[in-house]
C-alpha positions as CSV (number, residue, x, y, z in Angstrom):
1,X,8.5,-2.1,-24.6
2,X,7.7,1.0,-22.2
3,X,5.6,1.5,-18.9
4,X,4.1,4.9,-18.0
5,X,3.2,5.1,-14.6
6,X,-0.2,6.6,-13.0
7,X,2.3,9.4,-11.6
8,X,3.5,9.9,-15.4
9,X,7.2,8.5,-15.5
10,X,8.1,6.4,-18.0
11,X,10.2,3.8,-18.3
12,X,11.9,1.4,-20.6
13,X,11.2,-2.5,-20.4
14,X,13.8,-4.5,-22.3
15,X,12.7,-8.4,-21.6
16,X,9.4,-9.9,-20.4
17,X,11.3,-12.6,-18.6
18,X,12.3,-11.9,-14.7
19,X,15.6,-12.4,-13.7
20,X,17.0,-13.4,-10.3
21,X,19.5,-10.8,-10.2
22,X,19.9,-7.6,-12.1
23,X,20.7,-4.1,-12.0
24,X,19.8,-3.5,-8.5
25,X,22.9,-6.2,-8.0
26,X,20.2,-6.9,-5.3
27,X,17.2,-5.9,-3.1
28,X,18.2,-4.8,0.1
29,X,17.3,-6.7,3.1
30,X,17.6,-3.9,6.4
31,X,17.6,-5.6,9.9
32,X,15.8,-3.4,12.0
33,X,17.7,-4.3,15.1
34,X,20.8,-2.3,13.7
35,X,22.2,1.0,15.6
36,X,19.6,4.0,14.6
37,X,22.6,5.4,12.7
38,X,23.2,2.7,10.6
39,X,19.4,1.7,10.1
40,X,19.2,5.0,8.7
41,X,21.7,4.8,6.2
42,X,20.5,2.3,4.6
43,X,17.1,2.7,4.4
44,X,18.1,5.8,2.8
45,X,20.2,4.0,0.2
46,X,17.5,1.3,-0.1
47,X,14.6,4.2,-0.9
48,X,16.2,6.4,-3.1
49,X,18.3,3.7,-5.2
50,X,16.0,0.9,-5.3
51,X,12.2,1.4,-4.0
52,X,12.4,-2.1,-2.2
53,X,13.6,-3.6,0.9
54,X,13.4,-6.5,3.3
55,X,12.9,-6.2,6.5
56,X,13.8,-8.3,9.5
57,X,13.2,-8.5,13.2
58,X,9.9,-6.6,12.2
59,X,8.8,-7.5,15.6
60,X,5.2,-8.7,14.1
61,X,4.6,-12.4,15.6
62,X,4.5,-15.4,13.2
63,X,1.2,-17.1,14.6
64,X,-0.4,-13.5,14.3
65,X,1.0,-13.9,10.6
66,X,-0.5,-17.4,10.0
67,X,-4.0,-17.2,11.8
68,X,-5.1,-14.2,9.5
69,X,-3.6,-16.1,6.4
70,X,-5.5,-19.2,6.9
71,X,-9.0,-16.7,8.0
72,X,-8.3,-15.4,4.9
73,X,-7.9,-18.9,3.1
74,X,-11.5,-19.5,4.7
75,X,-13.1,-16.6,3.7
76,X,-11.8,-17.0,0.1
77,X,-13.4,-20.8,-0.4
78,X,-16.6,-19.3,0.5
79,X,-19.1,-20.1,-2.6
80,X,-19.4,-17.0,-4.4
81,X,-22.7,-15.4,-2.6
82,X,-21.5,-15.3,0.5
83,X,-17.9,-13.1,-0.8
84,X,-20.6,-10.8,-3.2
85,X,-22.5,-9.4,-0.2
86,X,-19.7,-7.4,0.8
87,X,-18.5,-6.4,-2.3
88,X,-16.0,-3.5,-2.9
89,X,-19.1,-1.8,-4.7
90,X,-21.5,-1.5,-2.1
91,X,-18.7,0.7,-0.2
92,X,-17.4,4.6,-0.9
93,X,-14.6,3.8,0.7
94,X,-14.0,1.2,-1.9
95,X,-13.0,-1.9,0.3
96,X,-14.5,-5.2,0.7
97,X,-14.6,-7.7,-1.8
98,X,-12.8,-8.0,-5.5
99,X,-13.9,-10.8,-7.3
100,X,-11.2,-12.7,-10.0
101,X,-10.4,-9.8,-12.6
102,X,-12.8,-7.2,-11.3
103,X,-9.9,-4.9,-11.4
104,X,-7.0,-3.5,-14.4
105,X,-3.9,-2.3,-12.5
106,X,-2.6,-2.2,-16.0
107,X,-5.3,-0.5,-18.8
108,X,-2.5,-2.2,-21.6
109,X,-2.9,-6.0,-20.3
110,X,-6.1,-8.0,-19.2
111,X,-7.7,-7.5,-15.5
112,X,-5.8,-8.6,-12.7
113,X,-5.9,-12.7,-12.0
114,X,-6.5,-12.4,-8.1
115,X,-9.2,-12.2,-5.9
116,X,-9.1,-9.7,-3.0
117,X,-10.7,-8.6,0.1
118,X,-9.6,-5.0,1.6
119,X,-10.7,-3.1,4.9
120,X,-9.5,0.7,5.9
121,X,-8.3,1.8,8.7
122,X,-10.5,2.7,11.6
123,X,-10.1,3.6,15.1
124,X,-11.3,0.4,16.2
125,X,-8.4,-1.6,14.4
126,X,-5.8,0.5,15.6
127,X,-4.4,-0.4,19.1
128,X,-3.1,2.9,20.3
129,X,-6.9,3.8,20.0
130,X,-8.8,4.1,24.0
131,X,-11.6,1.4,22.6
132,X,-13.5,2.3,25.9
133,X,-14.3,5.8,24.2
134,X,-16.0,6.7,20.6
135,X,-13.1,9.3,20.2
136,X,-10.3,8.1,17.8
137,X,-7.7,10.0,19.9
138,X,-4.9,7.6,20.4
139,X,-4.0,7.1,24.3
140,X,-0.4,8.1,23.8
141,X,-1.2,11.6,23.0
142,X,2.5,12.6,23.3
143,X,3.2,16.3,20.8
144,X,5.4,15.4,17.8
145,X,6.7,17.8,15.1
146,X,4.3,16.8,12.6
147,X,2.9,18.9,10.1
148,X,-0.8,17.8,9.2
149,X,-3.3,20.9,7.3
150,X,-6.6,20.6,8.2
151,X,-9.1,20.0,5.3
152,X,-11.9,18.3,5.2
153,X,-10.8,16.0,7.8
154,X,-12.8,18.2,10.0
155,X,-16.1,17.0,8.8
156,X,-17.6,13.8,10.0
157,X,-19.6,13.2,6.8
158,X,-16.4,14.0,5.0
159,X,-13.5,11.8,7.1
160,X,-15.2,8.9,7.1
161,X,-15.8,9.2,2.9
162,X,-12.1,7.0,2.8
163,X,-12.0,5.7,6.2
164,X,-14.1,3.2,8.5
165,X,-17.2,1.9,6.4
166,X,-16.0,-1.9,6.8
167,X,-17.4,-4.6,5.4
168,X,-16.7,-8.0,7.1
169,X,-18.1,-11.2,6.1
170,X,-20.7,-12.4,8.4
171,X,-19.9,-16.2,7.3
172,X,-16.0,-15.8,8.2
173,X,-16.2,-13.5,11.9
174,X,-12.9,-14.6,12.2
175,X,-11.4,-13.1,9.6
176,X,-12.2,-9.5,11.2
177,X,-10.5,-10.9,14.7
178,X,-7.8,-11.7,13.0
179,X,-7.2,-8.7,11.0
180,X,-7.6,-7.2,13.9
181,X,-5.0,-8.2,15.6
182,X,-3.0,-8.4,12.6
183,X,-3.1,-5.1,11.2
184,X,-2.7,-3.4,15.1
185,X,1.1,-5.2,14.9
186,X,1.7,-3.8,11.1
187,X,0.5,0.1,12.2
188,X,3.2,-0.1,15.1
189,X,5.4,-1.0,12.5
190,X,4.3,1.3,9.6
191,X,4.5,4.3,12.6
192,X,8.4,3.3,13.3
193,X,9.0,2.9,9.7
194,X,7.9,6.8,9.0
195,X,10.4,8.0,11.8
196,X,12.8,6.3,10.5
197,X,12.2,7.8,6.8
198,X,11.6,11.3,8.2
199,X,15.5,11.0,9.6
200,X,16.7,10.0,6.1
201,X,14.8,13.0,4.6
202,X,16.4,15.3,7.0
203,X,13.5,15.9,8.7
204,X,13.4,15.9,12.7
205,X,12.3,11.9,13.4
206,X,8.9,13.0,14.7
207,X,8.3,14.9,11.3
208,X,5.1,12.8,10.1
209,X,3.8,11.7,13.6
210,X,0.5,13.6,13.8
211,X,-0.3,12.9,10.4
212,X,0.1,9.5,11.0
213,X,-2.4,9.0,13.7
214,X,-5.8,8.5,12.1
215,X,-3.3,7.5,8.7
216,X,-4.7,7.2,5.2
217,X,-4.1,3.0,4.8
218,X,-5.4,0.0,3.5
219,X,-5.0,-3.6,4.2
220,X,-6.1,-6.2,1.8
221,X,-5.4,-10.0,1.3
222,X,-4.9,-11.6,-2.1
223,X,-5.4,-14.9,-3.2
224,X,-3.9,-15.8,-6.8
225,X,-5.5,-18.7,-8.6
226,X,-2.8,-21.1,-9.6
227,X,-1.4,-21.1,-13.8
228,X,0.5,-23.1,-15.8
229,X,4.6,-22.0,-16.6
230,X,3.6,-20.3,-19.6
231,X,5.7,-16.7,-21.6
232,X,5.0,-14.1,-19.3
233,X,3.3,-12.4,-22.3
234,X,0.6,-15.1,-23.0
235,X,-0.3,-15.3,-19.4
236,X,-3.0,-13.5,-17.4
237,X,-0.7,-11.1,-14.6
238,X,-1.9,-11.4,-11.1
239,X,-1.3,-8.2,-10.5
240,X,-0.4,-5.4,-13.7
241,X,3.1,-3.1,-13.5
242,X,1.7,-0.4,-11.6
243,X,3.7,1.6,-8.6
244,X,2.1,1.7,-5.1
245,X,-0.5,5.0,-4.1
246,X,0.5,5.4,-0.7
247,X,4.1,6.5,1.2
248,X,5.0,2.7,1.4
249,X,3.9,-0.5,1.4
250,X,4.4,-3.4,3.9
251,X,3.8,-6.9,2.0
252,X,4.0,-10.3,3.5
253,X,4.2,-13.0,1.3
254,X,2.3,-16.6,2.2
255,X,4.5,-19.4,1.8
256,X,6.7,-19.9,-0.6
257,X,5.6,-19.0,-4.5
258,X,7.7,-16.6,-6.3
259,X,6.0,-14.2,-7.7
260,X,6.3,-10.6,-7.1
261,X,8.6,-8.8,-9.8
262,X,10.0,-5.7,-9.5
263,X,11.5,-3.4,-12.4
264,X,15.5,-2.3,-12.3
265,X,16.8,0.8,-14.2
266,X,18.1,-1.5,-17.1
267,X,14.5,-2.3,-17.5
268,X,14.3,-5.6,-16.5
269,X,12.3,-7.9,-14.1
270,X,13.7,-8.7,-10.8
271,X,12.3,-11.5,-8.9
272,X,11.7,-10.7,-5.2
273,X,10.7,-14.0,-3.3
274,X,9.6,-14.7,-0.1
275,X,12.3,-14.9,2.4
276,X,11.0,-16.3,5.9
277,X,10.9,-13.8,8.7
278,X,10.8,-10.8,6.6
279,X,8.0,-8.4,5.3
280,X,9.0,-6.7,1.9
281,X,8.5,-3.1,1.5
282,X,8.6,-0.6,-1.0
283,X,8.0,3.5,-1.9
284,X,4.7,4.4,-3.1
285,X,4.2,7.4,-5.4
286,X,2.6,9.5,-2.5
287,X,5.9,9.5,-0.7
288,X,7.8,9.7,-3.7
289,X,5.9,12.8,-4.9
290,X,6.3,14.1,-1.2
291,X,10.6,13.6,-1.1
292,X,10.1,15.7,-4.7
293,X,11.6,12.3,-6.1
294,X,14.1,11.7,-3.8
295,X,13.1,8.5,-2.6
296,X,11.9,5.9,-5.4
297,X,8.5,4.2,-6.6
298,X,9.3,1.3,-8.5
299,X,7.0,-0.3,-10.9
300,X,6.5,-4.1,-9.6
301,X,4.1,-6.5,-10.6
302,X,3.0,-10.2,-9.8
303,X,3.1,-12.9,-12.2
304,X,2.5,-16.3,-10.7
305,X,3.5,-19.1,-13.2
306,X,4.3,-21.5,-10.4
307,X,1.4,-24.1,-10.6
308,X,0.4,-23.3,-6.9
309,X,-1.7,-21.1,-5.3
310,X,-0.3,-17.8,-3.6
311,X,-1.4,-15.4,-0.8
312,X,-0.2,-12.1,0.2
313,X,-1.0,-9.5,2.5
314,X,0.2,-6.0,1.6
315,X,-0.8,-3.0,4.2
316,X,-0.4,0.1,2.3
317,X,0.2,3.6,4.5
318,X,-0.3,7.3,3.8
319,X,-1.0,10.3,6.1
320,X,-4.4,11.2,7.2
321,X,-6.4,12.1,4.0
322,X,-6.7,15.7,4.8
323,X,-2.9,16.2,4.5
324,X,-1.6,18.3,1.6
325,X,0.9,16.5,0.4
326,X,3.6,19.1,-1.3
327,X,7.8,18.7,-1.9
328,X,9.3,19.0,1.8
329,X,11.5,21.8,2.2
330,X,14.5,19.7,2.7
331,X,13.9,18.0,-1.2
332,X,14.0,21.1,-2.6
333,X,17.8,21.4,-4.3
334,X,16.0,20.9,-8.0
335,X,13.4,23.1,-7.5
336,X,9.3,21.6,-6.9
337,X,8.3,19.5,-9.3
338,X,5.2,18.5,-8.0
339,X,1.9,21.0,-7.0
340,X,0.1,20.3,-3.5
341,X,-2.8,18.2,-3.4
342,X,-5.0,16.4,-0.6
343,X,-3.8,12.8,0.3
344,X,-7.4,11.7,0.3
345,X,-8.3,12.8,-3.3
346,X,-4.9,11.7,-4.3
347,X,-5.7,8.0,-3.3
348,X,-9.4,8.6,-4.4
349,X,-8.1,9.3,-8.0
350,X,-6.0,6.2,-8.2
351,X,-9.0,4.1,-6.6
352,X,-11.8,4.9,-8.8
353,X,-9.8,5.1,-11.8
354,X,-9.1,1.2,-12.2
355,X,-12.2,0.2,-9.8
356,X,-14.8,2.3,-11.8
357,X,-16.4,2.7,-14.8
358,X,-15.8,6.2,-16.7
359,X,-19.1,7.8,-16.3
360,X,-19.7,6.8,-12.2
361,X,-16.0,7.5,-12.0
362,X,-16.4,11.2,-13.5
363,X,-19.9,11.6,-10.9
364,X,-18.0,10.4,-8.3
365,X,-14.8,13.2,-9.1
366,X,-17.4,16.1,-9.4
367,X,-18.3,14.7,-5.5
368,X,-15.1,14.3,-4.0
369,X,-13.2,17.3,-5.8
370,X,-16.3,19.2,-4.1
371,X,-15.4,17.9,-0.7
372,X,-11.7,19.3,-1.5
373,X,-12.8,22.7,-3.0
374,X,-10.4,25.6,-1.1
375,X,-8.5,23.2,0.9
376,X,-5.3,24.1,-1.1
377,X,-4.1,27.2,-1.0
């Protein structure tokens, strides 16, 4: 068997069956407590050898974590009508609803056996936003080392085509609060995170900063119907292989189902449970393609043959969408392997492609590639 990835690598997959251990010996868990040296280090072995990493003392509270699981419990036992009316479709940001196999991550199996609801990021969901003011300037205003290219990021009409545009469910107004507050912890965390990754690119630690303060992101919460203990390969995925869009991704998993499956060089499925206390996070393709494949986006998907229910809550992060994203000068040993492109049309692409069908996903390109015309150099 073979994958090919949305960012074109192929790889080799020898067994359908996930294994505890394998290849990786094991997935990394990082303490984030540990001496800035030492954190370093290893999240630098972690990204370029493996893709994935735990992470403890993320500093995110637990009841935080457990109010905006069970709002999001609520919200998906709603009947049917009530999720519809904020459905992914009535959105060009694509976020809102996504009903039970609305969605292929993978074109070779069948659409994805979840259910999802999704929200961008706006100013008023990010805490180091003044809320007293309509500007999105964060209060800390401190001057960093980042290196952000204006685009079309400039334009009202244009930033807000993959940002803001929420839809919240009028029946559940407490699953907004409660995003609220959770996503505000998981930024804080996401912004560290990039410092920390800027460090082990050789980068000065303030590298991504600016780019980073109205970021390209996207929360969503999942809900996977429960399925019999079937062969992987007569069973429905909850999620498709696929690797992540974004720089990274920072995943909690609800309770205790194992589910999530991630793919070692020997080509074989690695389980990656949930361990309390700790987020999982991987490399998306964005921030591979950005370290010139230095760092590591690992295919991973989620097959869950456990008889139960299972929510997660994965926060993917990227730089503002009018950043050209293009190999950093200090990944540049091999040579570029990769040409410059906007991180907004970047995600866009990946979006629409499994979201859409062909012909409004080609009216939709002609749009958005329009919005991007001269922005590259």
């Amino acid at each position: 068997m073979a994958f090919t990835s949305f960012a074109g690598n192929s790889y080799a997959i020898v067994s359908d069956e996930a294994r505890e251990i394998s290849g990786f010996d094991e997935i990394p868990l990082i303490d984030l407590g540990l001496p800035r040296d030492e954190l370093v280090a290893r999240l630098r072995d972690a990204c370029t050898r493996v893709g994935f990493f735990y992470i403890k003392n993320h500093g995110v509270p637990q009841d935080t974590i457990d109010r905006v699981f069970a709002s999001a419990q609520g919200f998906f036992n709603l009947d049917e009508q009530a999720k519809q009316q904020c459905h992914f479709k009535n959105s060009k940001a694509l976020c809102g609803y996504e009903g039970i196999q609305s969605v292929y991550t993978d074109e070779t199996r069948k659409p994805d056996l979840n259910e999802a609801f999704s929200w961008r990021y706006s100013p008023d969901l990010d805490p180091t936003c003044n809320k007293d003011s309509s500007s999105s300037t964060p209060v800390d205003d401190t001057s960093s080392s980042g290196r952000g290219l204006a685009g079309p990021g400039n334009d009202d009409e244009q930033a807000l085509f993959l940002t803001g545009q929420n839809q919240w469910p009028e029946a559940k107004p407490e699953l907004r609060r409660d995003v609220t507050e959770y996503y505000g912890h998981v930024l804080t965390l996401a912004r560290r995170l990039i410092r920390y990754f800027a460090l082990a690119l050789g980068l000065p630690e303030g590298y991504f900063d600016d780019m980073m303060r109205s970021p390209g992101s996207m929360g969503k919460v999942l809900h996977y119907p429960p399925q019999p203990k079937r062969a992987p390969e007569d069973v429905p995925l909850g999620i498709g292989a696929h690797t992540d869009i974004e720089c990274c991704t920072i995943l909690c998993q609800g309770g205790n189902i194992p589910a999530l499956q991630v793919l070692n060089p020997n080509g074989e499925w690695v389980l990656a449970p949930p361990i309390p206390g700790t987020f999982v996070v991987n490399i998306g393709d964005m921030l591979a393609r950005w370290s010139n494949d230095t760092f590591r986006s690992t295919i991973h998907r989620v097959l869950n043959i456990t008889g139960q229910e299972r929510y997660s809550l994965p926060v993917f992060i990227g730089p503002s969408y009018d950043t050209i994203i293009k190999p950093l000068a200090t990944c540049l040993a091999q040579g570029a392997k990769y040409d410059a492109i906007p991180a907004g049309l970047y995600v866009w692409k990946r979006l629409a492609i499994s979201r859409l069908d062909k012909a409004e996903y080609e009216r939709q390109l002609l749009e958005m590639e329009s919005r991007y015309t001269g922005v590259v150099a």
